[in-house]
N, C-alpha and C positions, 0 to 999 in steps of 0.2 A: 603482451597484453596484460598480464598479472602486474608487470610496474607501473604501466599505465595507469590500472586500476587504481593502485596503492597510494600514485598521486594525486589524484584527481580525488582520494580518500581523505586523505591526506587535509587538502587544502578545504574542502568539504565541512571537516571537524571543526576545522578551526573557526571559520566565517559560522557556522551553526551555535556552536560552545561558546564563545565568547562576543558575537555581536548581533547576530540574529533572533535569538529566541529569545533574547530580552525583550528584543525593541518590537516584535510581532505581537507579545504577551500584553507589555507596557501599553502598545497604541492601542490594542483591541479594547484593555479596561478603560485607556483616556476616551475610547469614542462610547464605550456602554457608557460611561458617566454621562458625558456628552448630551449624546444621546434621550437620554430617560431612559436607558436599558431598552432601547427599539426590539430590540429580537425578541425581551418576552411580552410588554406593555401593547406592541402592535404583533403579533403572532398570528391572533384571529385574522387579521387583514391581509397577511401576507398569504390565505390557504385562501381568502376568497378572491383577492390578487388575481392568483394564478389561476384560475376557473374563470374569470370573466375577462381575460385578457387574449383570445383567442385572435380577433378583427383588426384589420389593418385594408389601408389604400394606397393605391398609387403607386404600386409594385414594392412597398413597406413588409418591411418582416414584424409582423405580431408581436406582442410581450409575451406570448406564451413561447413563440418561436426560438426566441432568444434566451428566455430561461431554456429550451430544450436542450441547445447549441449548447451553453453553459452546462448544462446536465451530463450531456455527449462527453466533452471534454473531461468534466471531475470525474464522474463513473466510469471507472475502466481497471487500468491495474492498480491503481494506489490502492482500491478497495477493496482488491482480492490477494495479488501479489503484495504489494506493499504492508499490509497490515501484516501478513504472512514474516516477511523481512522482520518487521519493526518488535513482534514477538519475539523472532529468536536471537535478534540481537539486543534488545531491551526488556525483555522478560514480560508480563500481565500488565505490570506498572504504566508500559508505552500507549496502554490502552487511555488511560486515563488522562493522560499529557496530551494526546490523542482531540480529547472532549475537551479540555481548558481552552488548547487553539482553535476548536470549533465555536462552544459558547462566546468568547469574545470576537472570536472572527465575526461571525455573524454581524455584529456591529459595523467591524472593519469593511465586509464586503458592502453593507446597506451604504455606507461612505463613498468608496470609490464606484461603486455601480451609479447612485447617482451626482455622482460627479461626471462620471461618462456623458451622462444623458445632458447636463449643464450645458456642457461644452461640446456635444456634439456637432459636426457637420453635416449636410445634405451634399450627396454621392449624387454623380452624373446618373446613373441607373436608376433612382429615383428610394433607393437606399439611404440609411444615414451610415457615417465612418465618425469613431470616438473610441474614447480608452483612453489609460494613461499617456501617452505619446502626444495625442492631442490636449487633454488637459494642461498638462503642464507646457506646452507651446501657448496656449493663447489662456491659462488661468495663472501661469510664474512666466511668461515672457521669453522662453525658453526655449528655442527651437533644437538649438544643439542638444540639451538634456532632454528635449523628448527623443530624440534621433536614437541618442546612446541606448533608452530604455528600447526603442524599438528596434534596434539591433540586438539586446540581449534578447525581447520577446524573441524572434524568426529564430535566430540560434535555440532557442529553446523546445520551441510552439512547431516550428518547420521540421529540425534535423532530431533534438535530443531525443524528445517526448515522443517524436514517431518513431525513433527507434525502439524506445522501453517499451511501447504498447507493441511492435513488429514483435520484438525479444520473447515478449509475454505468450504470444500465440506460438512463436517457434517453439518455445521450450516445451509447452503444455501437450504441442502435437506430437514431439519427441519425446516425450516422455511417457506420455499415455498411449501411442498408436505408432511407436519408432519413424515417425515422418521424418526427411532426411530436412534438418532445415537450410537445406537450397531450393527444396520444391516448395518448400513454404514461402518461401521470399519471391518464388518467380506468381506464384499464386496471388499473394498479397502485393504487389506491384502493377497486377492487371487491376485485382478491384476496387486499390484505391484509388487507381487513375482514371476508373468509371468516373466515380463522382467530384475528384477534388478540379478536374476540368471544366467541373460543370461548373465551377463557381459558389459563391455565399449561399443564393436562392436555391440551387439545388442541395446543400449542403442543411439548407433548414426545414427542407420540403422533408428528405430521409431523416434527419434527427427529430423532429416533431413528433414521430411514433415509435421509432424504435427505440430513444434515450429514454424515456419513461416505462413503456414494457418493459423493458431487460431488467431496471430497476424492481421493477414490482414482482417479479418471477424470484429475481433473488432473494427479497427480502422475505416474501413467503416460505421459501426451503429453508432458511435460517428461521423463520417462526415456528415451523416445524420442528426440527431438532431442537430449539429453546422449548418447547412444549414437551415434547419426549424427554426433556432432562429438567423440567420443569422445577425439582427438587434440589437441583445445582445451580438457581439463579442467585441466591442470595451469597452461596459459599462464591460461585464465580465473580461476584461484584465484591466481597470480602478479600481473594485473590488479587485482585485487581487494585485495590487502596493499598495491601499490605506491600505486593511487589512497588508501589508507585513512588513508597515513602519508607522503603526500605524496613518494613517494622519484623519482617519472617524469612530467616535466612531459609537459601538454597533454592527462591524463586525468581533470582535475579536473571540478566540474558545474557549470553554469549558475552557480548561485551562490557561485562558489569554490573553494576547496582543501580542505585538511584538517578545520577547522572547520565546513563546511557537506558537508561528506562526515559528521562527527559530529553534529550538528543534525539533517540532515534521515534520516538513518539510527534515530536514537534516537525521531526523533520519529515517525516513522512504523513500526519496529518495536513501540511501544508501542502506538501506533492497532491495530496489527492483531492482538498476540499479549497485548495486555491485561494483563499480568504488574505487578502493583501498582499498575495504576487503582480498585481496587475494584469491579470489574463481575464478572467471574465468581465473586467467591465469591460473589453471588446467585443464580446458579443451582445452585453448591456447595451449597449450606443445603438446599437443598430435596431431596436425597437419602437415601434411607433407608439408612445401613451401618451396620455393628457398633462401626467405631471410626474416630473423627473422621479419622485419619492417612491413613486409603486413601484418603479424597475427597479431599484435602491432594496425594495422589500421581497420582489419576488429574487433577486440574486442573491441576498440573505436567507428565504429560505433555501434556496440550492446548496447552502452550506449544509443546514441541519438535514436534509435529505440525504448528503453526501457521506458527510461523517458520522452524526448523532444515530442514521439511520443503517444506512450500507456497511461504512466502514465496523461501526459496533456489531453487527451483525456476521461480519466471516472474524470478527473477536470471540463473540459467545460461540462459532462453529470449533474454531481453533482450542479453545479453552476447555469445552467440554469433551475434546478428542484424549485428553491430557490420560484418563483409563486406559484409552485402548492403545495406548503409547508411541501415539503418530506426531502429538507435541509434546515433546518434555522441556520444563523451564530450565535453560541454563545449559540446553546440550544442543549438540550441532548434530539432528539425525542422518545428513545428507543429504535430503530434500527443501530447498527451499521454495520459496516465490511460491506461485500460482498449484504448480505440483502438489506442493504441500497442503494448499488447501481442499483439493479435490480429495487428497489421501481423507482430509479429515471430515469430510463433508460425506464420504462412502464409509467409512468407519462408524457411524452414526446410521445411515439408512441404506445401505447395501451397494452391491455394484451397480446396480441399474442405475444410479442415479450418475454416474461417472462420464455417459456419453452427454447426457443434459449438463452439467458443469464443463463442460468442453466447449459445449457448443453457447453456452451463453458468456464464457469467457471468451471466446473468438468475436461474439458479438458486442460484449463490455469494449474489448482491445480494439475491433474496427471502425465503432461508433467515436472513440477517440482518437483516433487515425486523423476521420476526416472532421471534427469538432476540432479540433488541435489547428487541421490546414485552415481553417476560416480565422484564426484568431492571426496569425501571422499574414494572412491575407492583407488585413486591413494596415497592418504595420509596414508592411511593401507600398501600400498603396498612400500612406504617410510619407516614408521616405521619399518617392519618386513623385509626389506630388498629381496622381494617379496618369503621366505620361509612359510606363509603362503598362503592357499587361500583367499584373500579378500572378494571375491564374495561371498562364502558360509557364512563366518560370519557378512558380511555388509548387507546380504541378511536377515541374522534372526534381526540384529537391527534397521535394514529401517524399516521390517515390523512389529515388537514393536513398534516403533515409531509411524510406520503412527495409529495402533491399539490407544495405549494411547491416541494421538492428537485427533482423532474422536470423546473422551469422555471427553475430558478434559474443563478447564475451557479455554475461548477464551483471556480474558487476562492475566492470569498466563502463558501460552503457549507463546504469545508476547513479556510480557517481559522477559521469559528466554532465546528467540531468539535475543531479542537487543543485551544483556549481552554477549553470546558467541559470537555474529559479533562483539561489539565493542573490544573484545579480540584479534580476527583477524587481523582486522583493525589498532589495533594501531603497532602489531609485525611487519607488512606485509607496513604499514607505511615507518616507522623509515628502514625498508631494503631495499626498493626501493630509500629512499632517498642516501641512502649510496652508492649505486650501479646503480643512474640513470645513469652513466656516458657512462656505457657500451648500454644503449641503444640511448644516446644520438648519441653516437660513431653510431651506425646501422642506425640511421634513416640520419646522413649525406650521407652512403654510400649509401645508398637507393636512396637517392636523386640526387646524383650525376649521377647512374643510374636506373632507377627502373625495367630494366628488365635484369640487369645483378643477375648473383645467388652469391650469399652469399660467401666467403673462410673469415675466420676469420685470417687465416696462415697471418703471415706479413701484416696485414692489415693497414695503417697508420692511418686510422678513429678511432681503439677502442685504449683505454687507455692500452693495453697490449694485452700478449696474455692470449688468453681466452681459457680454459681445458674444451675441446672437441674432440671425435674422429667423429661430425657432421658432423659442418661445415668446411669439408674441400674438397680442391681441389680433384675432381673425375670426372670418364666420365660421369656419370650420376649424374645432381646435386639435384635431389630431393631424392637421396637414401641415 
């Protein structure tokens, strides 16, 4: 399992070092250009977005719905585990690398979210199905390269990513409560088969309340300990620039200096905040709104939610434990992942707080369980041209997955998750940049007016006409 690992490390580094975090950095500043700087010009819109996007017909999942799906999925280990990870192998610095892929992501995801929604289609169940796989079939002509992309999703979204978040809960109950993790896996095998059998709809009925709760419970204990150490924000944000840019030896991380403060920061801000993998515009597609640009907006704020807000936040927990010597820069205490941060979250506000951090990571890692099985869902139902059931067979390989993940080795599982994201990412990439045009095209109309609904027919804002039987003129314009 340890060679395993080292491979899959391995090949990992290279595709992140040398081709990926260029071109994620590169695209997110070409589309803020692009763009007007959408994430901060339209920011106001995207918070009232998300509050007046509740209402949907016709058995439609909601815009709020599918920001929650989205939500489910980012919020989970990347922003507890992963951040955990990204410090002690990239030091303070990772934090900041961290924020760079968020700020521009933000752009990135406004692009491919509503691109989703362009090119969406209308599902027999009275659902829409979209994402990269469909974009790039009917917006680059392309059925085989969506195929590929939505093989690398399922590998990803189906087996890897359910296993890191199964991983996440084994190790946290084994470490905190010595659960043996085989009882974990038989446990987490019943409840994820609760729901992922039930399908999308049931998948967005449970994410609608509980992806935003979990979010908001955490963010407040980390407002807490940021208030109690209120006096260490400025030096913690000083730590954070100096580890980022190498300017103060002996803060660097396990694996290095400046460069592995950029590696494992990019790499792991993209595990958790998604922004140009291609995974949330599939749950994007599937909302019912007036005009492609608000999904584009509420999927971009689910970045800054993600990262600017969650992921910084178990940073300042981690950071400010640095006294009580639960995180030291540049050492391997033996604790890593999720463990680590519960160490450092009780180190700050006592033990009581240790069964609440358990139980809202079990709940981060399950909410992404089944956010994760709807994104691959839809990619089944791509490839098979929806003549199979997705559900009954995504249902037997969720929960293989989450099984194996419970027992498996914590970084062999990691980095087979890098591997199939950065697969995503580079497809899902290279298509949005080909095709940002047509969202660029959407987000003028939007602006022009933002509560006019959507008609693509003769539109003078998009680069053409766009093949859709959606968006177009009707009495009712959300049907």
């Amino acid at each position: 399992m340890n060679a395993i690992a080292e491979i899959f490390g391995s090949i990992s580094d290279f595709v992140y070092t040398y081709i990926l975090i260029a071109l994620l950095i590169l695209s997110g500043v070409y589309f803020t250009i692009r763009s007007g700087a959408v994430q901060l010009r339209n920011f106001g819109q995207m918070v009232k977005t998300i509050f007046t996007s509740r209402d949907a017909s016709d058995g439609a999942i909601s815009s709020f719905q599918a920001f929650a799906i989205g939500i489910a999925s980012r919020v989970g280990t990347g922003n507890i585990a992963g951040v955990a990870l990204a410090l002690v192998a990239g030091g303070p610095g990772a934090v900041f690398w961290m924020w760079v892929v968020a700020f521009v992501g933000m752009a990135t995801a406004f692009i491919e979210a509503t691109l989703a929604q362009l090119f969406k289609i209308r599902w027999s169940d009275g659902t829409f199905r979209g994402g990269p796989a469909f974009y790039i079939q009917r917006g680059l002509g392309s059925r085989a390269a969506g195929a590929v992309f939505a093989v690398f999703l399922i590998f990803s979204f189906g087996i890897s990513y359910e296993m890191v978040q199964a991983n996440t809960i084994a190790s946290t109950l084994k470490g905190q409560y010595a659960v043996d993790p085989l009882l974990t896996a038989i446990v987490l095998v019943l409840l994820t088969a609760i729901v992922v059998f039930g399908g999308i709809k049931r998948i967005a009925r449970v994410t609608e309340w509980l992806a935003p709760a979990m979010a908001v419970v955490y963010i407040l204990i980390a407002l807490v300990i940021v208030l109690i150490n209120y006096d260490q924000i400025i030096p913690t944000l000083e730590l954070i620039f100096a580890s980022a840019f190498g300017l103060k030896a002996g803060i660097a991380g396990t694996a290095g200096g400046v460069l592995a403060a950029m590696l494992n920061g990019a790499r792991r801000g993209l595990f958790s905040n998604e922004a140009g993998e291609g995974s949330a515009p599939n749950a994007a597609s599937t909302a019912q709104v007036s005009h492609p640009a608000k999904q584009g907006l509420i999927q971009a704020m689910g970045v800054f939610v993600d990262t600017i807000l969650v992921c910084s936040a178990t940073a300042f927990i981690l950071l400010n434990s640095i006294e009580a010597g639960v995180y030291q820069p540049g050492q391997d205490t033996g604790v890593e992942g999720a463990p680590l941060t519960i160490n450092a979250v009780t180190s700050q506000l006592g033990g009581w707080i240790a069964p609440v951090m358990v139980i809202l990571i079990l709940v981060f890692c399950y909410s992404s369980i089944i956010g994760n099985f709807a994104y691959a869902e839809v990619n089944v139902d791509f490839l098979s041209r929806g003549k199979i059931d997705s559900t009954k067979l995504l249902g037997v390989i969720a929960t293989v997955s989450v099984f194996v993940g419970s027992i498996a080795s914590l970084k062999a599982v990691w980095n087979f998750a890098d591997i199939t994201m950065a697969g995503m990412a580079l497809i899902n990439l290279v298509a949005i940049l080909l095709l940002g045009k047509w969202a660029f095209g959407a987000l003028k109309d939007f602006r022009q007016d933002p509560e006019r609904p959507f008609v693509a027919t003769n539109n003078p804002n998009m680069p053409g006409e766009l093949p859709t039987d959606i968006w177009v003129e009707r009495e009712n314009p959300l049907a």
